[in-house]
C-alpha positions in Angstrom: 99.8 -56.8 -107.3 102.4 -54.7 -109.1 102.4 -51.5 -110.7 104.1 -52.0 -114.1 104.1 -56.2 -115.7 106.9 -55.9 -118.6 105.7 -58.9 -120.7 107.8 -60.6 -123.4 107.5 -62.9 -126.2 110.6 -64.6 -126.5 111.7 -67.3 -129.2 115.8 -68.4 -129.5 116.5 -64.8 -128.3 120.5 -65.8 -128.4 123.1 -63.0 -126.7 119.8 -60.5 -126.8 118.4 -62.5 -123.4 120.9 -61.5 -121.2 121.2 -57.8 -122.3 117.0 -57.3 -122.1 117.3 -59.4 -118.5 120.0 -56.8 -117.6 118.5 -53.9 -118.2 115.2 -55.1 -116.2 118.0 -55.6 -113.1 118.8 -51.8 -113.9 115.7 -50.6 -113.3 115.3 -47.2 -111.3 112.0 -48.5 -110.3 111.9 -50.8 -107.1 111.7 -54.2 -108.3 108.5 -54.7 -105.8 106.8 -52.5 -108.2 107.4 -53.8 -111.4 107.3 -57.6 -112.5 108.7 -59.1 -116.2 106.4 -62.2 -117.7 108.6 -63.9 -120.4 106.6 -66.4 -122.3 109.4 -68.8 -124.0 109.1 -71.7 -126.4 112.9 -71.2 -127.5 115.0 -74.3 -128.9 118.5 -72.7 -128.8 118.7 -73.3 -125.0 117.6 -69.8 -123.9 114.7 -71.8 -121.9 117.1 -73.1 -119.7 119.1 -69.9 -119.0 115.9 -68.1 -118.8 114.9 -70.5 -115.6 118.4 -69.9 -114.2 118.2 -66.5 -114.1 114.4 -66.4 -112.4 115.6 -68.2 -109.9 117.5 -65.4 -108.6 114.9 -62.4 -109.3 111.8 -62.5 -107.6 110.4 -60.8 -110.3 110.9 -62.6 -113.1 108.4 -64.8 -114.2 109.0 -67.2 -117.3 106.1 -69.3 -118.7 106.6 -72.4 -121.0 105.0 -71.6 -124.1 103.8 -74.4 -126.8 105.2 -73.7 -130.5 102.0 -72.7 -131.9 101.0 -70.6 -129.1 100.1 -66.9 -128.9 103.1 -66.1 -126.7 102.4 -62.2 -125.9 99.1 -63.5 -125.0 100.4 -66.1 -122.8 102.4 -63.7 -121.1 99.7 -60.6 -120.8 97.1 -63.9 -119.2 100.2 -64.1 -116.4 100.5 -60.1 -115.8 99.1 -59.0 -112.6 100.0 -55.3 -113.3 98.0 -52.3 -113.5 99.7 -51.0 -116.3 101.4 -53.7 -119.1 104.6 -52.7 -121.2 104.8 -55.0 -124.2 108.8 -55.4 -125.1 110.2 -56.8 -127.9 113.0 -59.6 -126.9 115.8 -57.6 -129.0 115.0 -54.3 -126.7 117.3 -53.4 -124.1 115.2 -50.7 -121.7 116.9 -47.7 -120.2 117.5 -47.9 -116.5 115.1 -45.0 -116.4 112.4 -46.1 -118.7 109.6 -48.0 -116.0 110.0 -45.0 -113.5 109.5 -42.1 -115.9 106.5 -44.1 -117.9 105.0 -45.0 -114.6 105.3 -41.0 -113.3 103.8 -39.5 -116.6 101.0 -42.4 -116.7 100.1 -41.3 -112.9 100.4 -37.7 -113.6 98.5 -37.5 -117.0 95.9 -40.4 -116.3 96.3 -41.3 -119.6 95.6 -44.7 -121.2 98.6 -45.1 -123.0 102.1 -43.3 -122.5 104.7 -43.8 -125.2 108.3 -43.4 -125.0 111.2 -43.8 -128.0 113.0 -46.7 -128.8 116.5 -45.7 -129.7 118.0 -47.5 -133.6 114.5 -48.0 -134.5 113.2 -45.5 -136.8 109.5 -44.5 -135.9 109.6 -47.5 -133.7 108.1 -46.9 -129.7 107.2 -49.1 -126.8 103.8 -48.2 -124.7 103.0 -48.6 -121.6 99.0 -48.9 -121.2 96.5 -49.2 -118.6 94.5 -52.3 -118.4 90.7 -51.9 -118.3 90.8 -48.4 -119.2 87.8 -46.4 -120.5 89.8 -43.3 -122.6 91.8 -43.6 -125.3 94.5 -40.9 -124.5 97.7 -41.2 -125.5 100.7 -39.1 -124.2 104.4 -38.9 -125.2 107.6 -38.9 -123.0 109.8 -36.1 -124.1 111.3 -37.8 -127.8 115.0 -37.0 -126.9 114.6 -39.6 -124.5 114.7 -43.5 -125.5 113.4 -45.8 -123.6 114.7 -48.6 -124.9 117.9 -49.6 -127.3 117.6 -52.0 -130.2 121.0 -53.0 -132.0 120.8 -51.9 -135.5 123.4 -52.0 -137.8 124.4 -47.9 -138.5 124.4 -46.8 -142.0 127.5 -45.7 -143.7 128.7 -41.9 -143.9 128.4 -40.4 -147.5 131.4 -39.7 -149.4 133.1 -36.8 -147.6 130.9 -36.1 -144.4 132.9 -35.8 -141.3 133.2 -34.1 -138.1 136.5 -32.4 -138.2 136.4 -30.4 -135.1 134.5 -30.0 -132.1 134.2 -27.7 -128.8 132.5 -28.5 -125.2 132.3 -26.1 -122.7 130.3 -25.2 -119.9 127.8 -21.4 -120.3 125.7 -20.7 -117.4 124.8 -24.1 -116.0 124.6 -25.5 -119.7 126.7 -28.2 -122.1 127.2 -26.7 -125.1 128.9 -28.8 -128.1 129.6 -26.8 -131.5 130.7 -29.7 -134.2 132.4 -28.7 -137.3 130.6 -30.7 -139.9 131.6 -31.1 -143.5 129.4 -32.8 -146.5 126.1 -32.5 -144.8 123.6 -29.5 -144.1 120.8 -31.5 -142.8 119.2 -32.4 -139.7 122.0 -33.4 -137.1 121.2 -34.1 -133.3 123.9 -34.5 -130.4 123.5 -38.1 -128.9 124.7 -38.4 -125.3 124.6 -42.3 -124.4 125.9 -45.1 -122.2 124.8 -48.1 -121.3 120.9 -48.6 -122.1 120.8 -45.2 -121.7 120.5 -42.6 -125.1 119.7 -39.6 -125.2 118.8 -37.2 -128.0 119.4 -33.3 -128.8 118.3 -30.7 -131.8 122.1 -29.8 -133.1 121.3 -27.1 -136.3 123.9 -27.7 -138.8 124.4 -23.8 -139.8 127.1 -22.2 -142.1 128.6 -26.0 -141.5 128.5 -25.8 -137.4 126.2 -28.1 -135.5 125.5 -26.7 -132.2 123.4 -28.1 -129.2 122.6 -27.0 -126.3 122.0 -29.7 -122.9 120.4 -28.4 -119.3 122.1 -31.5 -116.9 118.7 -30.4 -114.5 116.1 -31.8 -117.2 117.9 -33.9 -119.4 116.4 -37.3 -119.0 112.8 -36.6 -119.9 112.9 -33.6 -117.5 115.1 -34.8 -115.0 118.1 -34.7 -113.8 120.9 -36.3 -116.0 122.6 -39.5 -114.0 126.4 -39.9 -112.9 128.5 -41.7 -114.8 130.9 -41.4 -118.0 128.9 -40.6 -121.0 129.8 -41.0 -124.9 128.7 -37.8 -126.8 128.5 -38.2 -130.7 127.1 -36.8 -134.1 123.9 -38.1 -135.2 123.7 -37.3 -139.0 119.8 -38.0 -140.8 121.3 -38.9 -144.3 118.7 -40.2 -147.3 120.8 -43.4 -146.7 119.7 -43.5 -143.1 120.9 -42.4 -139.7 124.9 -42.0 -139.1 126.4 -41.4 -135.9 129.8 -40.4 -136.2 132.5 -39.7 -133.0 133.4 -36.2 -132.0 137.0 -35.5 -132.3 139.6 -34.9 -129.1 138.3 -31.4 -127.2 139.8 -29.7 -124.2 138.0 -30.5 -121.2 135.4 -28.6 -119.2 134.2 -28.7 -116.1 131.5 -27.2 -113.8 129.4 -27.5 -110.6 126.0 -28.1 -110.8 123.4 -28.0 -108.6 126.2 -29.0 -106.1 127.6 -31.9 -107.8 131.0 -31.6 -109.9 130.4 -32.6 -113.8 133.2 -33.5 -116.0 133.1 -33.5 -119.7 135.8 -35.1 -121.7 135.6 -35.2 -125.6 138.1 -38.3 -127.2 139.6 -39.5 -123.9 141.0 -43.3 -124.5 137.9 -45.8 -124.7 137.0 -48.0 -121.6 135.0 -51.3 -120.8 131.3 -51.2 -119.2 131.0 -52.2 -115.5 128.6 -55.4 -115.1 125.4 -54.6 -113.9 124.1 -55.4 -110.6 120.5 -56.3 -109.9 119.1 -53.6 -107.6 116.7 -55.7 -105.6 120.1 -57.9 -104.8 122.2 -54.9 -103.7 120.7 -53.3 -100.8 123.5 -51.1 -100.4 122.9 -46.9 -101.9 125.5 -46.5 -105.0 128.6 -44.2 -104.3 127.4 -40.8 -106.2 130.3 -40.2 -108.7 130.9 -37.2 -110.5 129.6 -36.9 -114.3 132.1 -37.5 -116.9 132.2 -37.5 -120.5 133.7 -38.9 -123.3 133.4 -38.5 -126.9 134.6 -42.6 -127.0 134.0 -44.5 -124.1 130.8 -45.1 -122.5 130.7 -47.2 -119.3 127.8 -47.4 -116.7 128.3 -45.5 -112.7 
């Protein structure tokens, strides 16, 4: 038995298959402790591709569904997990998202622990124990999403735009300060790569947004991951959410905690690395020092 089953419901899920099958294979959390139960009745071929790629997981477990069956059902009736994560086909999870559910489930006993899911306003995914008595429910820090859904983003009103921005380093801490014109709203800094998002409070004040990032507790209250990371404006307009680029700043860099942190603000864009399942790749990843861009994002 596994700790975590991440069951599906999947219909003609097109391109999205191979991005929510990826970011299972991404997972932080061995692969012997988690299991994914797809239930398919798909006509666009994505039944086919679906057995393809369970043939080469050994936790991946895809169920033939009939067209007018309950498929989350089918799929939760195949779960051998302690705790079930229901995901939506068009979610992508963050490398991070089973470890740091399963940790605050096991540390808060709680029935149900929810984390964000980014480009979906209001939207979450749960993680909840089976057979459980309570009915408590506990949050994962909301800067952190745990999943990514592709949304369309909404168009900047007339005259908002970043025209400036700094990054530097004070005291162990990324600070940003964006000059912002045509909006004195909420604004939030948004540091992402691939599957990965994070969120941060950014005050809009006399027309400067300024946030404030700790590397040592970033993701959900630990430590930020290596890599090259996109940093951008996220602007809550009565038209929606706008996420705008931040323009070219010097660079700044630091040592933290012993590991050399590189932040980069509209450095040329780059292309994503493919990712590799863990449970295929028994060799440790190279630690590589942070990096950020205000453009490119691109997994370590």
């Amino acid at each position: 038995m596994v700790a975590v089953s991440v069951v599906v419901a999947s219909r003609d899920p097109g391109p999205a298959l191979l991005g929510l099958v990826h970011s299972l294979d991404a997972q932080t959390l061995p692969a012997a402790e988690f299991e994914a139960v797809i239930a398919d009745d798909s006509a666009d071929g994505s039944a086919g591709r679906l057995r393809d790629l369970a043939g080469h997981r050994t936790n991946l477990v895809v169920v033939a569904a009939a067209p007018d069956a309950d498929r989350l059902a089918l799929a939760r009736r195949h779960a051998s997990g302690d705790l079930v994560l229901e995901l939506g086909q068009d979610l992508r999870l963050a490398p991070r998202a089973l470890e740091l559910l399963l940790a605050r489930a096991r540390e808060s006993g709680a029935a149900v622990v929810r984390g964000r899911v980014a480009g979906g306003v209001g939207r979450t995914v749960a993680l909840v124990r089976t057979g459980a008595e309570g009915s408590a429910v506990v949050d994962l820090d909301p800067g952190y999403a745990c999943a990514l859904a592709d949304v369309e983003p909404a168009a900047a009103p007339g005259g908002t735009a970043v025209t400036g921005a700094t990054v530097r380093w004070t005291s162990g801490l990324l600070r940003v300060d964006a000059d912002v014109t045509g909006h004195d709203g909420e604004a939030r800094l948004v540091v992402a790569r691939r599957f990965v998002e994070l969120e941060v409070p950014a005050p809009v004040v006399e027309g400067t947004a300024s946030a404030v990032l700790d590397l040592r507790t970033a993701e959900a209250g630990r430590p930020l991951g290596d890599g090259i990371w996109d940093l951008r404006l996220r602007l809550l307009t009565p038209g929606g959410t706008v996420d705008l680029p931040l323009p070219a700043a010097p660079r700044a860099a630091a040592v933290i905690d012993g590991r050399p942190s590189v932040v980069r603000a509209g450095s040329p864009a780059r292309s994503s690395t493919p990712v590799r399942p863990r449970h295929r790749s028994p060799e440790p990843p190279r630690r590589r020092p942070r990096r950020w861009s205000s453009r490119c994002a691109a997994s370590s």
